[in-house]
N, C-alpha and C positions, 0 to 999 in steps of 0.2 A: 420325722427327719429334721435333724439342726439345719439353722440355717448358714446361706453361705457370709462369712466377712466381707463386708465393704474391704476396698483396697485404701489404702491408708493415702490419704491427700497431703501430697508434699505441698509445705508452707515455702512460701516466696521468700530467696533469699534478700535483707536487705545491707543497703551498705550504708554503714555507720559516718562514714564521713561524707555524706548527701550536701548538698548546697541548694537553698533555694531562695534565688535570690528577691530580697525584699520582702526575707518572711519574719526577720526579728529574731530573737532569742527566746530562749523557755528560761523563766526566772522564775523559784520558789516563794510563794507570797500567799498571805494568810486570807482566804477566802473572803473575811468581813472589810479587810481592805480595798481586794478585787470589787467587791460589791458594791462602795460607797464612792469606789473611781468610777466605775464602768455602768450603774445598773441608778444610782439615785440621778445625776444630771439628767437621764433619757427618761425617767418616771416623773421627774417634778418638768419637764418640758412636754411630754403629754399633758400634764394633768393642766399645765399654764394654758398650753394650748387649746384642748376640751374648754377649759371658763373662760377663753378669749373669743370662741364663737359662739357657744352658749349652749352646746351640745351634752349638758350636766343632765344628768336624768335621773337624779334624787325625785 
């Protein structure tokens, strides 16, 4: 015997002109940018951080 269909799940409607305040904009920008704003200062401030207390475990 086949089985029975799931009922198909209505998707949430959204609304395009949403405001959320204090959340910025979405701007298109080339990942190795994003990466060297956002991902190197917090990687070379761990790593400073780690040889400022001495917690290197080479």
């Amino acid at each position: 015997m086949p089985r029975k269909r799931e009922p198909e799940k209505k998707k949430p409607a959204f609304k395009h002109e949403a405001y959320i305040e204090g959340s910025g904009s979405v701007v298109d920008e080339k990942i190795t940018d994003t990466l060297k704003k956002n991902y190197m200062p917090y990687a070379m401030s761990v790593t400073a951080s780690s040889l400022h207390t001495g917690s290197c475990s080479i």
